[in-house]
C-alpha positions as CSV (number, residue, x, y, z in Angstrom):
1,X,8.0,-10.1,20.5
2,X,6.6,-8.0,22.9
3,X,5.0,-4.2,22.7
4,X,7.6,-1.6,24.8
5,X,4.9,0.7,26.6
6,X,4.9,4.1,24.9
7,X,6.2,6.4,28.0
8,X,6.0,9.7,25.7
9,X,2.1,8.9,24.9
10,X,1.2,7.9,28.5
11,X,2.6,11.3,30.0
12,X,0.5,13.0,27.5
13,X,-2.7,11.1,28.2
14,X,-2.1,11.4,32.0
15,X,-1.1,15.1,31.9
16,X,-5.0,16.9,32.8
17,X,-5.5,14.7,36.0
18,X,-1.3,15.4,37.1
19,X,-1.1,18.0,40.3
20,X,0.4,20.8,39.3
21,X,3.9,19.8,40.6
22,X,3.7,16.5,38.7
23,X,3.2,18.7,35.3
24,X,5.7,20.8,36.1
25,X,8.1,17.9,35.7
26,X,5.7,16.2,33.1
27,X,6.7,19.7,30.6
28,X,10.2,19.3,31.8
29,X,10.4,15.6,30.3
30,X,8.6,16.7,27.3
31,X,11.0,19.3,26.8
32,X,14.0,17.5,27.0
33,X,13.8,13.9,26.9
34,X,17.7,13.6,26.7
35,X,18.0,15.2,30.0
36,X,15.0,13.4,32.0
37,X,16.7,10.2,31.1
38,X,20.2,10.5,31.5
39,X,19.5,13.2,34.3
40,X,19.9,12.0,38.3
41,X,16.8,12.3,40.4
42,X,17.9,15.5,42.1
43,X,18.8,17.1,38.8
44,X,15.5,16.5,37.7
45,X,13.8,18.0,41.1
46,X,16.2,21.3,40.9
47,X,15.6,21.8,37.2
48,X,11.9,21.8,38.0
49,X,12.1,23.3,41.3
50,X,9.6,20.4,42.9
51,X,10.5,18.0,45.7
52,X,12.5,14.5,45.2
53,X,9.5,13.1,46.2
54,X,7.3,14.3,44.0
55,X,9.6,13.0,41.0
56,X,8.6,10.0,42.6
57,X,5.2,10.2,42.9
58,X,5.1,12.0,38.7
59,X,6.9,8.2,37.7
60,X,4.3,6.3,39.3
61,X,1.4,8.2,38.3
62,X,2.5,7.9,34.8
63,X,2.6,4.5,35.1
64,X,5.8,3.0,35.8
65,X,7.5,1.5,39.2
66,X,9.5,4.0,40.1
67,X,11.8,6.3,38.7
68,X,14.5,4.1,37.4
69,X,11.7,2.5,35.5
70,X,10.7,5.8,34.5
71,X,14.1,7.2,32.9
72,X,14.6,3.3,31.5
73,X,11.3,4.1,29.3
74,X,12.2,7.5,28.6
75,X,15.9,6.4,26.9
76,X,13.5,3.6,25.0
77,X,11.6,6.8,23.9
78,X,14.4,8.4,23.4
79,X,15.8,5.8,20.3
80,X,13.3,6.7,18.5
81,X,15.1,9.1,17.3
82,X,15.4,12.7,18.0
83,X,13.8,14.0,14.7
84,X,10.5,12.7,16.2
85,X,10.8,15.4,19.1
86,X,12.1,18.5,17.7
87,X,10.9,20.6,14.8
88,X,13.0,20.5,11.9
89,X,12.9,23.1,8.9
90,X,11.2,22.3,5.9
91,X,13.7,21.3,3.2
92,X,14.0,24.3,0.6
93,X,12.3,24.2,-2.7
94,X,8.9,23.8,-4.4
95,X,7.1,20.8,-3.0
96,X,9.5,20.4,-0.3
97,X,12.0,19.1,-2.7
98,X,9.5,15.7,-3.3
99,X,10.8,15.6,-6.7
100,X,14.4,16.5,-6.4
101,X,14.5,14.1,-3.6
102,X,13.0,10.9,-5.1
103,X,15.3,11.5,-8.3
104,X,18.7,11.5,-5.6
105,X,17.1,8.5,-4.5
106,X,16.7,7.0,-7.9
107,X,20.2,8.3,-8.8
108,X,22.2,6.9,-5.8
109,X,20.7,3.4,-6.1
110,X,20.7,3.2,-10.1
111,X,24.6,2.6,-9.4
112,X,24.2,-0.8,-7.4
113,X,21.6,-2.5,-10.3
114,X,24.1,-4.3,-12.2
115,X,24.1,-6.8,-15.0
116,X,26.2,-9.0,-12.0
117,X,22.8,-8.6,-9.2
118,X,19.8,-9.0,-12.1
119,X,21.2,-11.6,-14.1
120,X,21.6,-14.5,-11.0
121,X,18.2,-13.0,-10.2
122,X,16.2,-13.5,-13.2
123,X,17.6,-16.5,-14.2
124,X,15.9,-17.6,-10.8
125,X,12.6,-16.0,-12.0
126,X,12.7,-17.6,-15.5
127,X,12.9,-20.8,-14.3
128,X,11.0,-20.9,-11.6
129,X,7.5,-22.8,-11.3
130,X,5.7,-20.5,-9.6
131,X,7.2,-17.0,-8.0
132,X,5.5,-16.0,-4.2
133,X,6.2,-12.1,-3.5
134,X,6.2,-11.5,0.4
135,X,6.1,-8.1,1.7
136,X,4.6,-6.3,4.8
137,X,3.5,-2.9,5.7
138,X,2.5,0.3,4.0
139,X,5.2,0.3,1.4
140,X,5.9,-3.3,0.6
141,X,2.6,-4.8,0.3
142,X,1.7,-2.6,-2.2
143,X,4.4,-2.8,-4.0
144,X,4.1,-7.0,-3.7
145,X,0.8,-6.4,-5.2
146,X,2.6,-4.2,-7.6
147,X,5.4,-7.0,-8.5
148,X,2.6,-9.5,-9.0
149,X,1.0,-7.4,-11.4
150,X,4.0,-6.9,-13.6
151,X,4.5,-10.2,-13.7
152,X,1.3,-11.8,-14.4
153,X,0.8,-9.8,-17.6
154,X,4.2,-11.7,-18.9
155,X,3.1,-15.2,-18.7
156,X,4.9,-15.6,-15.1
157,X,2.5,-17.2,-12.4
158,X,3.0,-15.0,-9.7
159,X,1.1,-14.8,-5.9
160,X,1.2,-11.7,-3.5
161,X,1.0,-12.2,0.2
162,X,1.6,-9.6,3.3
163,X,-0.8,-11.5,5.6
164,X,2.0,-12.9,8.2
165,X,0.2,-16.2,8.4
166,X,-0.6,-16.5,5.2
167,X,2.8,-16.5,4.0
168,X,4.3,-19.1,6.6
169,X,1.3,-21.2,4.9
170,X,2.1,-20.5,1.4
171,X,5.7,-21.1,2.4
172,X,5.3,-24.3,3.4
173,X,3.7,-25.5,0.6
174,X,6.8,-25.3,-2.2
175,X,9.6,-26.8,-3.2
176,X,13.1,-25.9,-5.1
177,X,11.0,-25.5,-8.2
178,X,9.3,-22.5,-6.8
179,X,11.2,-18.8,-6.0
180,X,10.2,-16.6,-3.0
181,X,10.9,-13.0,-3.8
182,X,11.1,-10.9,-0.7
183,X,10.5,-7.0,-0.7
184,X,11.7,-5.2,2.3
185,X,12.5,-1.4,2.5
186,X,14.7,-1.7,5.2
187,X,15.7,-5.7,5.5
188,X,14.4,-5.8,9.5
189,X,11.0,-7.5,8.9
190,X,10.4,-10.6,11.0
191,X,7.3,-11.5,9.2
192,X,9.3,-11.8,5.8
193,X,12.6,-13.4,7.4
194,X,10.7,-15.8,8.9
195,X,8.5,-16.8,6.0
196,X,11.6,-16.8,3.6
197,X,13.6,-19.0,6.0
198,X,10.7,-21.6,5.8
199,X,11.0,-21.4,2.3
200,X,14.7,-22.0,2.0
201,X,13.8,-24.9,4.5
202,X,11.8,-26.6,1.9
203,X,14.1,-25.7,-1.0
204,X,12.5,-22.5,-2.4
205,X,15.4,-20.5,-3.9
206,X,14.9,-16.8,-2.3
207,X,15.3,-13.4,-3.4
208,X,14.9,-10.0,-2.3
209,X,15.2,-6.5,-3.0
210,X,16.6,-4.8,-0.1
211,X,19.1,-3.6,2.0
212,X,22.7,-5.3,1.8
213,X,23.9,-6.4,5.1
214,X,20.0,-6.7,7.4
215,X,18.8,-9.5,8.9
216,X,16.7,-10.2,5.6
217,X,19.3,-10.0,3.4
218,X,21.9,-12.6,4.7
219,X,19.5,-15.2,4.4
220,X,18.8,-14.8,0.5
221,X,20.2,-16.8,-2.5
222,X,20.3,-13.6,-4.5
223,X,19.9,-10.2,-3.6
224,X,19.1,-7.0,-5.6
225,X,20.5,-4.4,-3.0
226,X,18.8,-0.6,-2.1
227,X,19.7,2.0,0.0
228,X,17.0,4.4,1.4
229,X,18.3,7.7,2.2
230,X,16.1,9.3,4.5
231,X,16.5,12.7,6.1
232,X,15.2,14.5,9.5
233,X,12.4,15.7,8.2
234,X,9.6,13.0,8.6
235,X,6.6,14.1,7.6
236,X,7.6,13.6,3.9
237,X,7.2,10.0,2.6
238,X,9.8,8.4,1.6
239,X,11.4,7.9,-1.5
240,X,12.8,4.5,-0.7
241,X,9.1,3.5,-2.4
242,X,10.3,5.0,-6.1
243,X,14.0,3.1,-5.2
244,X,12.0,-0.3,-4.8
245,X,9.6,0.1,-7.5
246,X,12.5,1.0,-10.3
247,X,14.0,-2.1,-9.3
248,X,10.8,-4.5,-9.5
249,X,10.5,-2.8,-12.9
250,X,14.0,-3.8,-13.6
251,X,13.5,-7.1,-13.0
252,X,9.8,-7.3,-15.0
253,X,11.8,-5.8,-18.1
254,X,14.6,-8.5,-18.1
255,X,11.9,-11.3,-17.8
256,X,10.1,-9.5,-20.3
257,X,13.7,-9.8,-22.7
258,X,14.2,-13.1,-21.6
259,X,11.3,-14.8,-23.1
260,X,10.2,-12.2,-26.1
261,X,7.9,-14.3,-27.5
262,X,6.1,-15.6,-24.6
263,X,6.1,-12.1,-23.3
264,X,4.7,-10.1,-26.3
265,X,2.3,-13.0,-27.3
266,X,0.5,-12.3,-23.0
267,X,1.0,-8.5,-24.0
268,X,-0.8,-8.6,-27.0
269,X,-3.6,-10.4,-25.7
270,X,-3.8,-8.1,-22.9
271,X,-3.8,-5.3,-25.4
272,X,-6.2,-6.8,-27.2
273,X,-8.8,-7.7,-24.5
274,X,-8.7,-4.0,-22.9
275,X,-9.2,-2.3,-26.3
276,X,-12.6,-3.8,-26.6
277,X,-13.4,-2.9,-23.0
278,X,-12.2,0.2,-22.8
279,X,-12.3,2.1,-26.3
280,X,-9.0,4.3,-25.1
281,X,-6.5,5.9,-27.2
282,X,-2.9,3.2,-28.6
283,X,-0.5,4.7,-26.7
284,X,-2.1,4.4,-23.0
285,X,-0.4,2.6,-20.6
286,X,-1.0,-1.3,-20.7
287,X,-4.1,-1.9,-18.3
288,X,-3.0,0.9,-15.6
């Protein structure tokens, strides 16, 4: 997969050594990156009152071939989306509505966790030899690291990767005793798809939580479905993390169920083995 050049951050860089004609156009683009790349050549020389030619001359000294090249990058830039170029106003309420929105979140996706998604799912888990938990990224390799640790402390032998290679390896090296448990916030992650399909390949039964209908999703056994609902204004993290971690924790408490005694004999040793380490009050969470 190859890397689209970035025609947004190559104008910027370029802009100080531009002649004063070429930044003319350069703030025109920058303005209104809609227009520059839907807009004719002459459009773009009468809306910044500069020379045909020298819309010529700005494309190639910003890098590209010429200015069909130039209005081809600047659509790419455009699909971005447009929230990335205009200011949008901070959402009302105290902490620009972090809490209110992460409980939505939790709200809308609490609907699609059913008894019919988490019971194929765990019965997958409980039976499984070992359970591999691929995720990527800034979300979903913490919170594969996060699914691990849930599961470890109940007696389930469970791995972590988000090291691309590392999971083609460990994928390659199971069988249909073993689960893969994919963790995708928005179900278009090559590195997961990939690394789940060799899996499948080798009988691994697969199973994700993610979004119904992506690329990652039509290639799983059993899915445990999300749906991120993200808004325009990005420099809020999202709350698609809280959706993703309330369903890992939906599936740790129905192993947990599952196998009671197994479960509360790990727990209690865990409990056990922290207390004389660290000395802390009963009711503190278990080894967090």
């Amino acid at each position: 997969m190859s890397h689209e050049p970035d025609i947004v951050s190559k104008i910027n860089a370029h802009y100080g050594q531009l002649r004063d004609a070429e930044q003319k156009i350069a703030r025109l683009v920058m303005d209104d990156i809609g227009f520059a790349a839907h807009a004719s050549i002459s459009e773009l020389a009468d809306k910044a009152s500069v020379s045909e030619a020298t819309i010529t001359r700005f494309a190639k000294a910003v890098g590209c071939k010429n200015v069909r090249d130039l209005k081809l990058r600047l659509a790419q830039a455009l699909a971005v989306g447009q929230r990335f170029y205009t200011e949008v106003k901070a959402e009302p309420g105290a902490n620009y509505g972090v809490y209110d929105e992460i409980k939505a979140a939790l709200d809308h996706n609490a609907r699609l966790i059913t008894e019919a998604v988490i019971e194929p799912a765990v019965e997958a888990l409980v039976k499984a030899r070992q359970i591999l938990i691929f995720g990527v990224g800034g979300g979903s390799t913490v919170l594969a690291q996060e699914c691990q640790h849930r599961f470890f402390r109940l007696g389930f032998p469970a791995t972590a990767y988000s090291d691309p290679m590392l999971m083609r390896m460990a994928a390659s090296t199971i069988d249909n005793n073993d689960v893969v448990l994919c963790l995708s916030m928005g179900g278009y992650s090559p590195d997961v798809q990939e690394a789940a399909e060799i899996a499948r390949e080798y009988g691994a039964t697969t199973l994700g939580v993610t979004v119904a209908d992506s690329p990652l999703a039509k290639i799983l056994h059993h899915l445990v479905p999300m749906e991120p609902l993200e808004t325009d204004y990005i420099f809020k993290p999202t709350a698609a993390r809280y959706v993703m971690l309330a369903a890992i924790d939906v599936l740790a408490t129905e192993l947990a169920v599952k196998q009671k005694r197994k479960s509360r004999e790990t727990l209690r040793r865990l409990k056990h083995t922290l207390d004389s380490h660290k000395h802390g009050e009963d009711r503190l969470p278990l080894g967090d």
